[in-house]
N, C-alpha and C positions, 0 to 999 in steps of 0.2 A: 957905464959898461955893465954894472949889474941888470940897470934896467934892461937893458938891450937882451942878456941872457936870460932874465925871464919868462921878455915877449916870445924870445925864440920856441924857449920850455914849451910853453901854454900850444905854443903854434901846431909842434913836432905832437903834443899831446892829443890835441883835438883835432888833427888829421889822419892818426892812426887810428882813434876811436869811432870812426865812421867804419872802417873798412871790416870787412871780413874773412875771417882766418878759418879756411878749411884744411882740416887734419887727417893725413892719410889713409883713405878709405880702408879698411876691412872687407877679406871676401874671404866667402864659404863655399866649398863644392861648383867652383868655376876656373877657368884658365886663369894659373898667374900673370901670364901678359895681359889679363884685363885692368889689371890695379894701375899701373899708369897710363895707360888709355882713358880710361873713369876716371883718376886723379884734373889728368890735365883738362879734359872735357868739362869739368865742375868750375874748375877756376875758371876757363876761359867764357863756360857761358853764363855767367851772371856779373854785372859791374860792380865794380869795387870788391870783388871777393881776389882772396891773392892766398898761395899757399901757407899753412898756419907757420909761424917763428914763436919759439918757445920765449923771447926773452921782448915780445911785442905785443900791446894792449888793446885785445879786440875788444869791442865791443859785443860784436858774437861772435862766437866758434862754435863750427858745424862739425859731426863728428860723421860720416858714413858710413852705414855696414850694410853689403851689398850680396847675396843669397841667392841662391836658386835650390829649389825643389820642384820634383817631377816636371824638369823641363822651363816652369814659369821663374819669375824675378819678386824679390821681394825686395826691397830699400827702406831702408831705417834710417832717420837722421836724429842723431843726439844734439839737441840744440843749446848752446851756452848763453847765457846772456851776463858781462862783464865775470868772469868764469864760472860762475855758479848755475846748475841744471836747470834751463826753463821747462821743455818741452820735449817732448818725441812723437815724430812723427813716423809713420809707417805705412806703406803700402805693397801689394804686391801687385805684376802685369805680367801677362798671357805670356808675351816675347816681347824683342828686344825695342821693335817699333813701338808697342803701347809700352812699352819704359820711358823711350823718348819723349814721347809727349806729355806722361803724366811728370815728368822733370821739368819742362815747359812750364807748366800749368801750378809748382810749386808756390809762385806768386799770391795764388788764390789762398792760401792755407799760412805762409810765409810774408809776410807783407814787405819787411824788410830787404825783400829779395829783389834783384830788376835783371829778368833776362835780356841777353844781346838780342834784339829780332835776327829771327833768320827763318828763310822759308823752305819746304819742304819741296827735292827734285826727284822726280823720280826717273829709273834707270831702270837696266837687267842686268840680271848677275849672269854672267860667264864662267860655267864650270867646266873646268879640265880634270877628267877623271878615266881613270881604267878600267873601271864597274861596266860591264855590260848591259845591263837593263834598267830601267826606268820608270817610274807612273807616270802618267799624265799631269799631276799634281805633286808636288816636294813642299818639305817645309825642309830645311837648313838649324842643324845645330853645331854646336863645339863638339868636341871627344866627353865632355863633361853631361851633355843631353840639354843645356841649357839654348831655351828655341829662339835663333837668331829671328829667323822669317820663318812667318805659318805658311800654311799652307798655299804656293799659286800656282798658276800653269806651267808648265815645264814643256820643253821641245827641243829634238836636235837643232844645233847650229847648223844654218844652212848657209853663211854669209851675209845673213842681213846687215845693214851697216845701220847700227843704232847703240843710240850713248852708253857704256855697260862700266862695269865692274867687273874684273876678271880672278877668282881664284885659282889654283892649282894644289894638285894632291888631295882630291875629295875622294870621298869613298859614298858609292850611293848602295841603300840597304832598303831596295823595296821601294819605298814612300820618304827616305830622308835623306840627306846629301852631310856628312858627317865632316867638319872641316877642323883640321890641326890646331893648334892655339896658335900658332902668325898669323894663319891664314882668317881665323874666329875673329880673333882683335881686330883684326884690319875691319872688317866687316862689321864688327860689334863699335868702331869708331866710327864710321860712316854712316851708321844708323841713329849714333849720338848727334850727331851732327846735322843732321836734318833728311838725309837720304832713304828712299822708298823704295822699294822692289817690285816691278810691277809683271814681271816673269823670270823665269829661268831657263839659258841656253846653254845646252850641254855637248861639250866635245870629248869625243872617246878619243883618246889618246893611244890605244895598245894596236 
């Protein structure tokens, strides 16, 4: 009987020591809805990563702290290796698509790490908004200034029937379509996720 509870020991031990325990991201100067949006998004794109448990033996624990200034992203990963500080990594990206990718690409830097493949679709975002006028050109941020999408084409909705994304409640100021925190996170998790903007179709609501 003992023996049997040791093999299990050893078993329960060297299963959990594989895995990866990521710790509630940290965020600076962006929408609170982004943190479990970002949370969830971490766990579920890389294998064997699962969210951290204080009283469970990772191997590594990742720590996140996620930034924005003047509009870009900056992410910082504190990296643990069996608790004690390996490493930090840091980068910062233009908007929300080159965040995406360079998360992708952590692999390169992180060796330990194995992203889920997934491929990049691209769509048009559908705004509903009261704002009268428009550019020709929008970029898309939060109330926070941090830039979901830079700069693309923008145009009334005429009824084309094409695969989109639909927000509501935007405010356009010139050159920028200004989106809520529901409405940002939605949008800042779609972008996580693989999704690309390849225009913007705009309906006046008023």
């Amino acid at each position: 009987m003992i023996y049997i509870f040791i093999v299990i020991f050893f078993w329960v031990l060297q299963s959990s020591a594989g895995e990866i325990g990521i710790k509630k991201p940290v965020l600076k100067n962006l929408p609170s809805e982004y943190i479990s949006v970002f949370y969830a998004f971490l766990v579920d794109n890389f294998e064997n990563a699962e969210r951290f448990t204080p009283k469970k033996n990772y191997f590594y624990t990742i720590k996140p702290y996620l930034s924005s200034i003047a509009g870009s992203y900056n992410l910082c990963l504190d990296i643990y290796k069996n608790r004690n500080i390996n490493r930090i990594i840091c980068f910062s990206s233009k908007d929300a698509q080159d965040l995406s990718r360079k998360i992708d690409a952590l692999p390169e830097k992180i060796k330990f790490l194995s992203p889920i493949k997934k491929t990049e679709k691209y769509v048009y975002l559908k705004v509903l908004t009261f704002s009268k006028s428009f550019s020709s050109e929008l970029k898309v941020t939060s109330q926070n200034g941090d830039i979901l999408i830079n700069y693309i084409q923008a145009k009334e909705f005429k009824g084309e029937n094409v695969e989109h994304i639909t927000v509501g409640n935007a405010l356009i100021n010139i050159d920028t379509v200004i989106l809520n925190g529901a409405e940002s996170s939605k949008i800042f998790d779609y972008i996580l996720r693989g999704y690309r903007f390849k225009g913007i179709l705009i309906i006046k609501t008023y």
